[in-house]
Structure formats: C-alpha cells, structure tokens
C-alpha positions in Angstrom: 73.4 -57.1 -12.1 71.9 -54.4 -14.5 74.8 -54.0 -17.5 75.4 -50.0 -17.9 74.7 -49.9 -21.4 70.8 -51.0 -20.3 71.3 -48.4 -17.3 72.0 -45.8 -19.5 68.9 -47.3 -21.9 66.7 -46.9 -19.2 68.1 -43.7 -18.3 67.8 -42.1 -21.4 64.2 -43.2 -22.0 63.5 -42.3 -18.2 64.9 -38.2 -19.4 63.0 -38.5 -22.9 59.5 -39.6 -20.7 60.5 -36.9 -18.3 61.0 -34.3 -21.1 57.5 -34.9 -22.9 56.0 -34.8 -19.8 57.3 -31.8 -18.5 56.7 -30.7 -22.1 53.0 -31.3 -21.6 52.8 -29.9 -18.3 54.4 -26.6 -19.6 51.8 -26.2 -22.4 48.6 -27.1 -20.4 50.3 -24.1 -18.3 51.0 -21.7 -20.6 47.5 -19.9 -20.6 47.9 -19.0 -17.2 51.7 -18.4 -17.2 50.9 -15.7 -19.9 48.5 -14.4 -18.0 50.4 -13.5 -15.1 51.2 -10.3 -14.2 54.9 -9.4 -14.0 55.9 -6.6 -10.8 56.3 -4.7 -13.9 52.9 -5.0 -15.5 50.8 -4.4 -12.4 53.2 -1.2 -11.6 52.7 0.1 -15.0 48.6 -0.9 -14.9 48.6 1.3 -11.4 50.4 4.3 -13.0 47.9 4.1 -15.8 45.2 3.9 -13.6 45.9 6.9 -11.4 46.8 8.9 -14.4 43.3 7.9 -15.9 41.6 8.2 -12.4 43.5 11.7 -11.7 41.7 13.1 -15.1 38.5 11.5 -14.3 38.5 13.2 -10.9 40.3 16.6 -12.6 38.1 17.2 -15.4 35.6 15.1 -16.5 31.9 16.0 -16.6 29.9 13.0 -17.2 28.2 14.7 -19.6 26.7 17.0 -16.8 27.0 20.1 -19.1 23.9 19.0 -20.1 22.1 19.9 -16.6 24.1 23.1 -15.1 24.4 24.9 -18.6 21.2 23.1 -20.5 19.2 23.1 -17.7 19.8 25.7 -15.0 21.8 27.8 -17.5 24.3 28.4 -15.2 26.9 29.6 -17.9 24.6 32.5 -19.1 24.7 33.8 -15.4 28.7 33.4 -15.8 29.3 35.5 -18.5 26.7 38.1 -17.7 25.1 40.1 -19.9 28.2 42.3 -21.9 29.3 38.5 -22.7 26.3 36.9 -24.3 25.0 36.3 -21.2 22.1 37.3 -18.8 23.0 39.7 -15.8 26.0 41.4 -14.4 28.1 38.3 -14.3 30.7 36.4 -11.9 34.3 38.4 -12.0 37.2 36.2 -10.3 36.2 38.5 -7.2 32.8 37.2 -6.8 34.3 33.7 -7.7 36.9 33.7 -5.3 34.4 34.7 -2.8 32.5 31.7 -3.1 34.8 29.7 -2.5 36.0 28.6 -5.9 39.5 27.6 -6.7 41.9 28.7 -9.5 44.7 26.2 -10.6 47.7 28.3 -10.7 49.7 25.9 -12.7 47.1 26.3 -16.0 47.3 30.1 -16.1 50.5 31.3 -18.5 53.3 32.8 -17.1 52.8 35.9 -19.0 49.1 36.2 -17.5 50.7 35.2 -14.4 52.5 38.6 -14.3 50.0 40.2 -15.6 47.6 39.5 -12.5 50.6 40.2 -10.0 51.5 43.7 -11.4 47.5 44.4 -10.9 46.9 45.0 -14.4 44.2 42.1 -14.7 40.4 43.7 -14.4 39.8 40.7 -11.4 36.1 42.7 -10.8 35.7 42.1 -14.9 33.2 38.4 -15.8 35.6 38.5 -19.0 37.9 37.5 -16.6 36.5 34.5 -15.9 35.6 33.6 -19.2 39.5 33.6 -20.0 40.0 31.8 -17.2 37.7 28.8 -18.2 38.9 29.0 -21.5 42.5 27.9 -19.7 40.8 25.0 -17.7 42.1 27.0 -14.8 39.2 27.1 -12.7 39.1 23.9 -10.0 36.1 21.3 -10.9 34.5 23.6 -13.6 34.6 23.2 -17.0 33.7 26.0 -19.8 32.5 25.2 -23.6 32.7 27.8 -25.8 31.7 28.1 -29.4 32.8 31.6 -30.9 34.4 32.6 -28.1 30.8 32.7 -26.6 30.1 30.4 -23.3 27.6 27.8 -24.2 27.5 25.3 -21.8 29.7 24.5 -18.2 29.7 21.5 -16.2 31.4 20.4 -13.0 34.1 17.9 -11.8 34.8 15.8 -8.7 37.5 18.2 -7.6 34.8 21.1 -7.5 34.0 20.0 -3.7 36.9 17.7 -2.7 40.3 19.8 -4.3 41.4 23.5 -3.1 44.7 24.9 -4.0 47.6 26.2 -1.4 47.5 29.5 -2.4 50.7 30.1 -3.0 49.9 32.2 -6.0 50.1 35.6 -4.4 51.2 36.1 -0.9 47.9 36.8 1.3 45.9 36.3 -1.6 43.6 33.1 -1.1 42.5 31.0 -3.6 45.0 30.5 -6.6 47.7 27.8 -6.7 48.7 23.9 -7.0 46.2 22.2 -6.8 45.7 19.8 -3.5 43.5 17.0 -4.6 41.1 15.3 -2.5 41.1 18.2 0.9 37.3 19.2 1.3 36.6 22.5 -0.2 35.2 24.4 3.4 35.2 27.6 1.3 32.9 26.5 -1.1 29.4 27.6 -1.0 27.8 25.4 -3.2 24.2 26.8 -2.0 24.9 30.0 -3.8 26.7 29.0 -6.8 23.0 26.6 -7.6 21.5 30.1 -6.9 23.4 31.8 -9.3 21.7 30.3 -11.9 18.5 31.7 -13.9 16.2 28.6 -14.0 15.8 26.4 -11.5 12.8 25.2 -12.2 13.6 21.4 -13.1 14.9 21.3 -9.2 11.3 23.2 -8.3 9.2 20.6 -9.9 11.2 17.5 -8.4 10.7 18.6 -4.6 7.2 20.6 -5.6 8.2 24.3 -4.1 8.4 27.4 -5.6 11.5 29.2 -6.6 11.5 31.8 -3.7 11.1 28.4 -1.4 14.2 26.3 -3.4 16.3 29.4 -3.6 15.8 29.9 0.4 16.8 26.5 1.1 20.0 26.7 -1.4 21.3 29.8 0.4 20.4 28.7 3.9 23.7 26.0 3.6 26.6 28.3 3.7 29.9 27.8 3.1 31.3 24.3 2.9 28.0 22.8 3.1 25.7 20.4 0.5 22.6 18.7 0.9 23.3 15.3 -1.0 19.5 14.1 0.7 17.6 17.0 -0.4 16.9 15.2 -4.2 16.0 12.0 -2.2 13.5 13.0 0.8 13.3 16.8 -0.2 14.7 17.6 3.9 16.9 20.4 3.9 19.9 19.4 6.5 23.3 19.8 5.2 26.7 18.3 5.9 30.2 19.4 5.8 32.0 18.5 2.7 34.1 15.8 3.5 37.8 14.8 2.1 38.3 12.7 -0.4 41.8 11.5 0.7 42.8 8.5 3.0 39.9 6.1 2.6 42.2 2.7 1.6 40.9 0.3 3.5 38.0 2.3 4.6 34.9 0.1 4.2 32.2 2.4 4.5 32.0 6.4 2.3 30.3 9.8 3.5 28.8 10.8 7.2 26.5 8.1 7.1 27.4 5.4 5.5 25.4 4.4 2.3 28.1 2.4 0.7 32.0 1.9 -0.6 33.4 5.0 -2.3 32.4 3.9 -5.5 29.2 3.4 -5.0 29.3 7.1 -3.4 31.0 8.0 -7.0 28.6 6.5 -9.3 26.0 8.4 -6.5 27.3 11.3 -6.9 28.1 11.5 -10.5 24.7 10.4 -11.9 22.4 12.2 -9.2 24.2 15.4 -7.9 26.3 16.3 -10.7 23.8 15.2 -13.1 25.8 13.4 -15.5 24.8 10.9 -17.9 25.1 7.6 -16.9 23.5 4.0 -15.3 22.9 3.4 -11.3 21.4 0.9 -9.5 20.2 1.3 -5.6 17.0 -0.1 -4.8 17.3 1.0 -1.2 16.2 4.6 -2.8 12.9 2.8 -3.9 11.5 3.1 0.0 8.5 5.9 -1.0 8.7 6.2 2.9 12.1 7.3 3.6 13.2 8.2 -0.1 9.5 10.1 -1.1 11.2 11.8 -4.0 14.3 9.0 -5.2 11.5 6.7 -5.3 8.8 9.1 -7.4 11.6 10.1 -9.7 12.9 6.0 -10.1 16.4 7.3 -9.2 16.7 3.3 -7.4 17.1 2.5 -11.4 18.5 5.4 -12.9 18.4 4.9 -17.2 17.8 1.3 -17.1 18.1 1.3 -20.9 20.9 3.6 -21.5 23.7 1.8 -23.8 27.0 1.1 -22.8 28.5 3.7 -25.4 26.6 6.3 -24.2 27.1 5.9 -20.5 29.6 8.3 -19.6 30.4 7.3 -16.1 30.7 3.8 -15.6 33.3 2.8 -17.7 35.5 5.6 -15.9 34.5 4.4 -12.1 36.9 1.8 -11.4 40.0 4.3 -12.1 38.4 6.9 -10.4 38.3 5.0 -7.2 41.7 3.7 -7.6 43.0 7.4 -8.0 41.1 8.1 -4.5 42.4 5.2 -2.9 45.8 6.3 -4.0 45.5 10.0 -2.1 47.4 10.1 1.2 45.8 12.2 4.2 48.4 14.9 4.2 51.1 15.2 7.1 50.1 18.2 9.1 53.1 21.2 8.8 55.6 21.0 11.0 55.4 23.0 14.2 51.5 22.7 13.5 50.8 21.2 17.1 52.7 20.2 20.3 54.7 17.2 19.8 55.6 16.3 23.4 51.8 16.6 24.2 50.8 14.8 20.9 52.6 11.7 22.5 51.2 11.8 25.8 47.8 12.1 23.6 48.8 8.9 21.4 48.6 7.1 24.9 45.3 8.8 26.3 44.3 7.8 22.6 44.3 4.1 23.1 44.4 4.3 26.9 41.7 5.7 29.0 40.4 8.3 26.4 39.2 4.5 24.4 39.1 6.3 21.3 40.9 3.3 19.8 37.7 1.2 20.7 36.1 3.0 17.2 39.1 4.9 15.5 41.4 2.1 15.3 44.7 2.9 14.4 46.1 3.5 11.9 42.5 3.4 9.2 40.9 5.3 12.3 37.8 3.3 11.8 36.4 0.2 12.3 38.0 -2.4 9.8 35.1 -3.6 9.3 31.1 -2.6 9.3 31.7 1.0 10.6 28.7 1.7 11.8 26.8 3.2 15.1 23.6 4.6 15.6 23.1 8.2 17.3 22.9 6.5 20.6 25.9 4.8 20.9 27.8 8.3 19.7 25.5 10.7 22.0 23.6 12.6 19.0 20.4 13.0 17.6 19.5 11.1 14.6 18.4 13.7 12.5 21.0 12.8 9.7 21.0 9.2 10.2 17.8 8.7 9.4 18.1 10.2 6.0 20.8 6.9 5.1 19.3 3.3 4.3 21.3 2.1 7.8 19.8 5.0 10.1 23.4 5.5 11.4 26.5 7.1 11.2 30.1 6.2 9.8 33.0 6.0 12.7 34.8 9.1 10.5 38.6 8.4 9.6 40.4 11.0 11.1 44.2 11.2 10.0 44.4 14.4 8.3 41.9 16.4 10.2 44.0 19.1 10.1 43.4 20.0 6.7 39.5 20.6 7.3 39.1 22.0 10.6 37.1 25.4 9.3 33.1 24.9 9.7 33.3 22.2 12.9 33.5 18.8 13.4 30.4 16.1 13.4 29.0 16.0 10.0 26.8 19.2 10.8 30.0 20.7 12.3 27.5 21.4 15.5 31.1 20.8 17.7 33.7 24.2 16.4 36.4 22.5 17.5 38.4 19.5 18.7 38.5 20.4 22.4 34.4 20.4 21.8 34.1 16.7 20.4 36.8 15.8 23.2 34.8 17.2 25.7 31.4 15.4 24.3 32.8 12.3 24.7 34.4 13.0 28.4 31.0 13.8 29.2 29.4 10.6 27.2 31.3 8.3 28.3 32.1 9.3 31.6 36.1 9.7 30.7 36.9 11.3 33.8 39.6 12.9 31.4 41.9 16.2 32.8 41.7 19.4 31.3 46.0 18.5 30.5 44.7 15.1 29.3 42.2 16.8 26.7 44.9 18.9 25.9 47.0 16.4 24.5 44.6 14.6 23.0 43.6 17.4 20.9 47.6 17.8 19.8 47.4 14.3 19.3 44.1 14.6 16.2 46.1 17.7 15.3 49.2 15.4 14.4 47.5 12.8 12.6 48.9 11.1 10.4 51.3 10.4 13.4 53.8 8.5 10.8 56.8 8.3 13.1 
C-alpha cells in the first residue's frame, strides 16, 4: 500500500508537471489569444468602419477634381461668368431642377431663415457658390482659392443619396440626407453638358461635340450610361439604390461583379478619380472596342500605393453600403390585408420566389439569367461580360418607383412587370391576384 506522504509526493510533482505544462501550452497560445477579437473590438472596428465608409461615400472625390473641373471645367460653368467663371451660371433654381440635392443639415440656421423668409436670391449662381462653400450640395464638392471656384469633383452619394425634403413644405429638394435611395431626379446627361470642354470624352468615343452632347442629353432624368466609355453604345439605365445588397452576390442591372468591384468601377472610370483597377474582361476589342483601346482592363498599372486615392478607402466603403437598410415603406403606403394575400401569391402560384427568394430577393447565389429566361431583349445584356441580367433585389422598391421598372424602366409600373410575367409564364394570375401582389412589392421590406 502506497504510504500518503509518497501520495502526496507524487501528487505534488503530478500538479508541478501539470503547471509547466499548462504553462507552456498557455505561451505557445498567447499569439493567437492576443489576437482575438473581443465582442468589443469587432463592435468598435464596425463603428469605425461605417463612420470611415459613410465619409468615403459622403465626400470623397478620389481625386476626380482633376477630370470634372481640370478637364471639362465644369466649375467655370458653375460660377458663371459675374463669378470668375464662363457663362450665365447654375442658380439653386437651375440646380434643383436637375435633380441635385441640398443637405439641409450643413446649411446654418441663420441662412436657414434667411432662405425661408424669401430673402435668399435662389435664381442668383452666387448662391451656389455659398452653398458649396458649406459642403451642402449632395455628392458635389467645391474648391475654392480666393473665394474663387477652381476646381469641383463628385461623390458616391451624387447618384445613390437624395434628401426628404423636409426643408420647406412643398419645396423639393433640400433636407436630411437619405443615403443609398437612387437619385430618379438626377439628370446626369445634362449636368456633363453643362460643362465647356468636352473634348477628352469626344476623342475617346471619336464624335464630335454636337454628336456627344446629343447623346448626353438624350438620357433624361435618372438615367446614366456606365457602357458608353466601354463600347461607345448609347443605352442608359435607371440609377439604381445603393441600399440592401448584404448578402447580395452580384452589383448593378447586369451583373459584372460584387459591389466593390462596381465601386472601384465606378470610382476610377466614371467619376474619374485617381486610382488602380484591374478587369481584364474589358480587354475584349470585340465587345469592349473602346475599354480595350484606352487599356482601361489595367487602369495605372504603375501608380504607387501613396498616390492611389481609391483603394485604400474601398473596403470601408463597401462595409458602409452593406450596412444601409432598404427603407420600410410609410405607413398606410399600400394595402395591408391585400399585401398578405400577395406574400402568398408571392411564393405560391405567382413563383416569384423561384428568382426573388425571400428575404435577399435574389438568388443566393450566381444571380444570373439571360433575356430569354426573363422575356426581354438582350440589348443591355450584351454590353456585361455575362450577356445577362441580375435577378434585381427588390425590398425597398418603393423608394424608386419614378422612371419604371426593368433597368430601362420600359415597364411604368408594378402592375406592368406583374403583368409581363402573367403573360411569360403563363400565370393564369386574377386581375385581384395582381392586385395584391403589387401591394405586396409595395410593402417590402415586409419585416412583420
């Protein structure tokens, strides 16, 4: 029989073995103990990030200045000629009129009542100067030197913000700002116009400036032609929102790629700024006759990392989008009692879920169909690397119902697509049944 005094012996060398071996577990595990996250951390690093992301998508330019006042010398137009400038000008009137937004919330309270007791010239391009000089107006960006406007550039949020316009009662167009709705007011066509040279867009698709100026105004409002600096067709699309694409696999009418690659798209070759992007699709002389001339498939190869000015800011910006919730429609907006019959129809014999599966109302997964399988011509599809279109998200439809539905909005309203598909597909649906299937779209997000 073991005496106690050895079992304690043992014991205590059995505990000291014990403690340098947990000792030397602990310390191989240390490196990845401190790097793990605490709930904490990764809250704070997602604050940080939207907040980073929201200022990306708020007000940066990417350096773009350099192409919409440099190049087009759009800010000249702006300030018209009694400001430095060349011509009569844009007053807020004009502005307002195309579609552009002011940020209520960055005027001064004093200015404020200045422009609600009607003693602020609106019809006055000084105005607009003032207001650029308060970062008021949405997704455009003044620099001034002297008080004179030398240069502007453009933001995210010129196409894909608005504001609620609860400035001034029946007066549209100044408020909070609502991030990520598709700007349908915007007529991006014209504003390009507006500016006095346009020659560096006339030498990359080879027509003349009566021919490019035609095809800018020939959009309208809430219309761009993202293709038109890759194949030099003239077809544009809606804008689209920017909100309620977590989990989305698949950006824009037609596919092309994730939102960020959309981003880095969109930043480097319509907004012009500076910065690196890599899509050898666009090198297809075929399909891409003027991406692939211009070697926009490699965009600065040999630009340094401390002079790219988009990159480094992508990964925030996407987290910021991914953050944005489709907006609840208002209530009283649509027919609640019918909107549930329609949830039914939805998933039922309307087989809408089949494509918009609930609740990312797309595919999770490759979200793709050709025109074919959705009835349409391929006009637009062709213009993508895929050659078809995206199965679009559709909570929040409500927000962006002005200018149609379909990416060319050739459908003016739900009851239209509704009936498309009745006819495609041989539904057999009810004129009741279409009915609540419209209040149904009306109501998404449905988050009861």
């Amino acid at each position: 029989m073991r005496s106690p005094v050895r079992s304690l012996v043992i014991a205590g060398i059995g505990i000291a073995s014990l403690a340098l071996l947990t000792a030397a577990v602990v310390e191989r595990a240390t490196p990845k103990q401190a790097a793990q996250l605490s709930d904490d951390d990764v809250l704070e690093h997602a604050r940080e990030s939207i907040e980073e992301g929201r200022n990306t998508f708020r007000f940066d330019t990417f350096g773009d200045e350099a192409f919409w006042g440099g190049t087009l010398r759009l800010n000249e137009a702006i300030a018209g000629e009694a400001n430095g400038g060349v011509g009569p000008g844009l007053s807020p009137t004009q502005a307002l009129q195309l579609g552009l937004k002011v940020d209520g919330d960055a005027i001064p309270d004093s200015l404020k009542n200045d422009i609600r007791r009607g003693v602020v010239d609106l019809d006055d391009p000084a105005t607009t100067l003032a207001l650029l000089k308060l970062n008021a107006v949405v997704g455009v960006t003044g620099f001034f030197e002297n008080g004179r406007l030398t240069s502007v550039g453009i933001q995210c949020a010129l196409c894909h913000s608005t504001v609620d316009d609860s400035f001034i009662p029946g007066m549209a167009g100044i408020g909070r700002r609502l991030d990520g709705w598709a700007n349908r007011d915007l007529d991006v066509g014209q504003i390009i116009n507006f500016a006095p040279d346009l020659s560096v867009l006339n030498q990359l698709l080879g027509t003349s400036d009566e021919q490019t100026r035609e095809v800018l105004t020939s959009w309208g409002p809430g219309k761009f032609d993202a293709e038109l600096v890759l194949d030099g067709q003239n077809s544009p699309t809606l804008i689209p929102p920017a909100f309620g694409l977590a989990g989305v696999n698949l950006a824009t009418w037609t596919g092309w790629g994730s939102v960020t690659h959309w981003n880095g798209f969109v930043a480097n070759l319509e907004m012009h700024g500076v910065g690196r992007f890599w899509d050898p699709r666009l090198n297809d002389a075929t399909q891409f006759p003027v991406a692939a001339a211009n070697g926009f498939g490699n965009l600065n190869p040999d630009l340094s990392p401390e002079d790219d000015r988009i990159t480094p800011k992508l990964a925030n910006l996407h987290f910021y989008q991914l953050a944005l919730k489709a907006p609840a429609p208002p209530a009283g907006s649509f027919d609640a009692e019918a909107a549930e019959r329609g949830d039914a129809l939805f998933s039922g014999k309307a087989q809408c879920n089949s494509c918009h599966v609930e609740p990312l109302f797309t595919e999770p997964g490759w979200n793709l169909h050709t025109a074919g399988e959705v009835g349409i011509d391929d006009t637009q599809a062709n213009r993508s690397p895929d050659r078809r279109y995206r199965t679009t998200p559709l909570a929040g439809l409500w927000t962006h119902t002005k200018g149609g539905f379909f990416h060319d909005g050739r459908f003016a309203t739900l009851l239209d697509v509704v009936d498309h598909y009745d006819t495609f597909f041989n539904l057999g649906l009810t004129a009741e049944e279409k009915n609540d299937l419209v209040e149904y779209l009306k109501a998404l997000p449905d988050e009861d």
